[in-house]
C-alpha atoms as one frame of an Amber mdcrd trajectory, in Angstrom:
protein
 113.769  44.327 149.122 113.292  42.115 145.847 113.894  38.787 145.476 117.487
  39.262 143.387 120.592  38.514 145.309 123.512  40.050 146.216 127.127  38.455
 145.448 130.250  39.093 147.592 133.887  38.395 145.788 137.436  39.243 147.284
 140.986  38.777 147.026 141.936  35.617 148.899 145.545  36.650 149.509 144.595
  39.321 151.929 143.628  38.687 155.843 141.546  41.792 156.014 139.627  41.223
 152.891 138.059  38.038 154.233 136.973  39.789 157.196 135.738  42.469 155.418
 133.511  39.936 153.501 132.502  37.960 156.349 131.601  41.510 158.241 129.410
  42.859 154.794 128.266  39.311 154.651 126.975  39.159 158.347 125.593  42.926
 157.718 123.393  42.568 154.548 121.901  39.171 155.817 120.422  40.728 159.131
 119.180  43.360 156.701 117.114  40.566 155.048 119.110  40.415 151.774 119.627
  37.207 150.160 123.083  37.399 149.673 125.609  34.809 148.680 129.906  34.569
 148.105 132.044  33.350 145.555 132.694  30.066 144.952 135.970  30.285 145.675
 135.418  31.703 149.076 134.228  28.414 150.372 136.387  26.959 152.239 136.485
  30.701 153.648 132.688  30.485 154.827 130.057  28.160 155.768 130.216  26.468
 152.098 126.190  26.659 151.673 125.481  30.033 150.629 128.372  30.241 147.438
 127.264  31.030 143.757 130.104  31.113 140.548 130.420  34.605 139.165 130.277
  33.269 135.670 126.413  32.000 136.436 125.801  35.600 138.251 123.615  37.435
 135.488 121.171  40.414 136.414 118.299  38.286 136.514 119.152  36.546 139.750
 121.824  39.340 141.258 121.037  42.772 142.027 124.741  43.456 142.237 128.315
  42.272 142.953 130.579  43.635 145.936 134.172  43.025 144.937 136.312  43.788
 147.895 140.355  44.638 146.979 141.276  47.099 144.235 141.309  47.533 140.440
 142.860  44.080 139.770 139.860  42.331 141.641 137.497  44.815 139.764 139.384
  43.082 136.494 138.810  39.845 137.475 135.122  39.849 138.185 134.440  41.739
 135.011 135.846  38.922 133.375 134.441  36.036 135.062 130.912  37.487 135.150
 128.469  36.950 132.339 129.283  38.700 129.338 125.996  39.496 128.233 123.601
  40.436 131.138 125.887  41.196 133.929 124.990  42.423 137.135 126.457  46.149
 138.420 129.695  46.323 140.018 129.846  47.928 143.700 133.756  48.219 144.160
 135.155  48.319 147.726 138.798  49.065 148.027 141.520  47.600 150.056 144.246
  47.844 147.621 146.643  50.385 146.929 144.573  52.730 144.225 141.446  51.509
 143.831 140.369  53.737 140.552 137.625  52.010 139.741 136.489  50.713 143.220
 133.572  53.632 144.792 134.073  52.994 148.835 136.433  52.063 150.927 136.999
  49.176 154.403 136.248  52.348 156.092 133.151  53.800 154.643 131.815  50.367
 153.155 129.176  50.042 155.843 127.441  53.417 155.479 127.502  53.474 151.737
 125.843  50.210 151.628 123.097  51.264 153.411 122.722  54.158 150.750 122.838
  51.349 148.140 120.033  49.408 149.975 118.003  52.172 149.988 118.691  52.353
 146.166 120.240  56.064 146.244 122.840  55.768 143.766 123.368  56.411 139.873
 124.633  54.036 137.748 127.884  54.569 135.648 127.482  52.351 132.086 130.693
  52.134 130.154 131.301  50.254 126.946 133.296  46.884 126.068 135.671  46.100
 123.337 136.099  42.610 121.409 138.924  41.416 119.758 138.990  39.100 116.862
 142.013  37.340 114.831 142.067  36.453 111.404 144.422  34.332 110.187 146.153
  34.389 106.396 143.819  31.875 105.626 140.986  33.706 106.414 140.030  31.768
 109.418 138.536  33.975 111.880 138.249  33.688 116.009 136.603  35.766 118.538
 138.509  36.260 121.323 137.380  37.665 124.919 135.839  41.101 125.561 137.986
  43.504 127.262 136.565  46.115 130.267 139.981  48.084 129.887 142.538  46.712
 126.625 143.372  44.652 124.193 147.251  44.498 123.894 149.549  43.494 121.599
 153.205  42.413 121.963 156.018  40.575 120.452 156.330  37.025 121.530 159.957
  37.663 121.716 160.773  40.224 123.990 164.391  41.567 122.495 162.531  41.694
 118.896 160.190  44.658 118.305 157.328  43.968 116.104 156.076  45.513 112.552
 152.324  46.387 112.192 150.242  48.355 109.799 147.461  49.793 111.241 144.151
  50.232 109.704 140.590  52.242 111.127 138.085  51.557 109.357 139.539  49.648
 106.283 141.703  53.243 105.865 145.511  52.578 105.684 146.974  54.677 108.328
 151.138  53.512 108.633 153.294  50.796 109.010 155.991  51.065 112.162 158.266
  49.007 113.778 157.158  49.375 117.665 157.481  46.817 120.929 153.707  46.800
 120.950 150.338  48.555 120.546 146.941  48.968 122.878 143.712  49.701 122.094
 141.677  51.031 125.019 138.680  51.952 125.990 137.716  54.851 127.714 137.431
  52.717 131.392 141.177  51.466 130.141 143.000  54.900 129.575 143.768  55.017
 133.168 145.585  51.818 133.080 148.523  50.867 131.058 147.572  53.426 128.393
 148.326  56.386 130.469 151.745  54.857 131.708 152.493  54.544 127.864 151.342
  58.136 127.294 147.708  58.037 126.180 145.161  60.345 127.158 142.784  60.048
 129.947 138.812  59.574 128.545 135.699  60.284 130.542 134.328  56.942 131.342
 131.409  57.353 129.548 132.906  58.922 125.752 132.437  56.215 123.789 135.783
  55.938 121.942 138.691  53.583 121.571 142.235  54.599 122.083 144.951  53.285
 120.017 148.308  53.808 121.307 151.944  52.771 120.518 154.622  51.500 122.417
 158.234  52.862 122.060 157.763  52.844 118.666 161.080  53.029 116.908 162.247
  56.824 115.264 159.320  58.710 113.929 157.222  55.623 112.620 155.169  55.328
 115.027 151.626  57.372 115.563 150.726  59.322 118.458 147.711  58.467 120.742
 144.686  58.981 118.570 140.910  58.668 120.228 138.251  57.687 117.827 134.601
  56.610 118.094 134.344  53.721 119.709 132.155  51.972 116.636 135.034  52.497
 114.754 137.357  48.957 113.590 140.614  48.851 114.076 142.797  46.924 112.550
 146.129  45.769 113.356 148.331  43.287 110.750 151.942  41.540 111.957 154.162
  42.220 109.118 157.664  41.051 110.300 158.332  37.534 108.990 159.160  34.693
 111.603 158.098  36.870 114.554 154.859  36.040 116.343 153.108  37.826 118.842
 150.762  37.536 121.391 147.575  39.422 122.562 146.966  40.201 126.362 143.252
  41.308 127.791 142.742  43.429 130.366 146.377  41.699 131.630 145.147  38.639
 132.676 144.130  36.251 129.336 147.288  35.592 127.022 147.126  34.288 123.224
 150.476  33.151 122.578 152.405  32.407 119.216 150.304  34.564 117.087 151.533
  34.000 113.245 152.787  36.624 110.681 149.900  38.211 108.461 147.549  37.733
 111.041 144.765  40.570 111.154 144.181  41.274 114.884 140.492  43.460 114.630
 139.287  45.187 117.442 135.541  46.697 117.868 132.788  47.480 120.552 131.478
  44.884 122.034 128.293  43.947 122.025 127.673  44.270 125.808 128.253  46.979
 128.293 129.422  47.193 131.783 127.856  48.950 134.626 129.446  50.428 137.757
 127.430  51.752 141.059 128.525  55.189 141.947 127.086  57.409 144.809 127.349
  60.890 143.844 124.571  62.097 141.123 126.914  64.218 139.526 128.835  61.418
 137.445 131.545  64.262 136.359 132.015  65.782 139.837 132.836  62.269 140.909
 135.118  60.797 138.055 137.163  63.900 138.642 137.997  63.869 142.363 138.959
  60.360 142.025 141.286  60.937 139.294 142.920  64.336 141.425 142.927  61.980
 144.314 144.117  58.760 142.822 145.529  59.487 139.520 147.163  62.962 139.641
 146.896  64.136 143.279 150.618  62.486 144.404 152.380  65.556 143.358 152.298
  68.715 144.979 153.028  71.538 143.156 153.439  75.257 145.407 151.359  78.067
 145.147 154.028  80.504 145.179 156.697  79.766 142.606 157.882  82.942 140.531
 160.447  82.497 137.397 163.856  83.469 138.622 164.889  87.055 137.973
């Protein structure tokens, strides 16, 4: 046991997840960890043993439990400290839990493989986005574990982009919106929009159109992940407005403003169990991801 911590977050609109938290809580204390619980989780708890996710850094926390499913997953990642931030252990309660590693069920005995510090940890890269206005004015906006997306602020009006990588004109289309993913985010909205799933650990962005009208529009393209995109509103009087990771909105974005999207400068780090990263990624994503339909063994063309 070191001296680091060991922070508990969970949905608050779910009965079972505040057990669950008060039941891991109660566990890893009697272990000897130093362990402490969102701030939010308060009035929840005891009220003396809370710490803020944003001041959680790696320094102080060996790692972060987050208890529901990949939206609670989300919301850590953003709350926590961009630039040192402690692993993520996720424990799902949800309804798909992708990104999560255990389960209410299993949670117990896995932790004790985590104590005993028999895991691997899964590193996956960030992206940043940046606007610059006509007037050159530039702003950093927040990092993004999964995509930044872009959308018309009007929803019956369908914006027009060009779309640069690398400072190389690619096309101009009219389209309802594009993302640009990471590899972590092409199991999200990217795949329901018909991107390609990425290995977790490919370093590449994902740029991928949405209903983009007649044949203007590109197809999915992966490229490396140092790579900058650039996206540019063309359609006069028509903002638009960026969404990260689906939970921070920037509204009322102006025509011939640049919208430039890179790697981040800071990585994110998930605890996994199995030591065979690929053997793992892939029987969540059967069991998860692509497992609902069941196709027979036996099904010969008609004569």
């Amino acid at each position: 046991m070191d001296d680091k911590g060991i922070l508990i977050a969970a949905r608050m609109d779910k009965a079972e997840a505040i057990e669950l938290a008060r039941g891991i809580f109660d566990f890893l204390r009697e272990r000897g960890e130093k362990v402490y619980y969102e701030t939010r989780l308060s009035p929840k708890f005891d009220g003396y043993h809370s710490k803020s996710i944003i001041s959680a850094t790696n320094d102080i926390i060996k790692f972060i439990i987050v208890i529901g499913g990949d939206g609670s997953v989300m919301r850590v990642a953003s709350a926590v400290n961009q630039e040192n931030p402690p692993p993520i252990f996720g424990v799902n309660i949800g309804s798909i839990g992708f990104l999560d590693e255990t389960n209410e069920i299993k949670v117990f005995k896995d932790l004790e493989k985590v104590l005993q510090g028999d895991y691997i940890i899964e590193e996956v890269s960030k992206i940043t986005a940046y606007l610059i206005k006509s007037n050159s004015e530039k702003s950093k906006l927040r990092n993004a574990l999964n995509e930044v997306l872009i959308v018309s602020s009007t929803h019956s009006k369908v914006l027009q982009v060009s779309i640069k990588i690398n400072g190389v004109y690619l096309n101009r289309s009219y389209l309802d919106g594009v993302i640009i993913c990471t590899s972590t985010g092409s199991t999200a909205y990217n795949l329901s929009a018909g991107g390609a799933i990425v290995f977790p650990t490919l370093d590449v962005l994902q740029i991928t159109s949405l209903n983009a009208f007649g044949r203007s529009g590109l197809k999915p393209i992966v490229v490396p992940i140092d790579s900058e995109i650039e996206i540019k509103l063309l359609r006069p009087r028509l903002n638009a407005k960026v969404i990260i990771d689906g939970r921070h909105f920037y509204e009322q974005i102006q025509p011939n403003t640049r919208i430039i999207v890179t790697k981040a400068n800071s990585s994110f780090r998930f605890i996994r169990l199995s030591k065979d990263l690929d053997k793992s990624y892939f029987k969540r994503l059967k069991k998860k991801i692509i497992g609902a339909l069941k196709v027979p063994l036996q099904d010969s063309p008609e004569e």
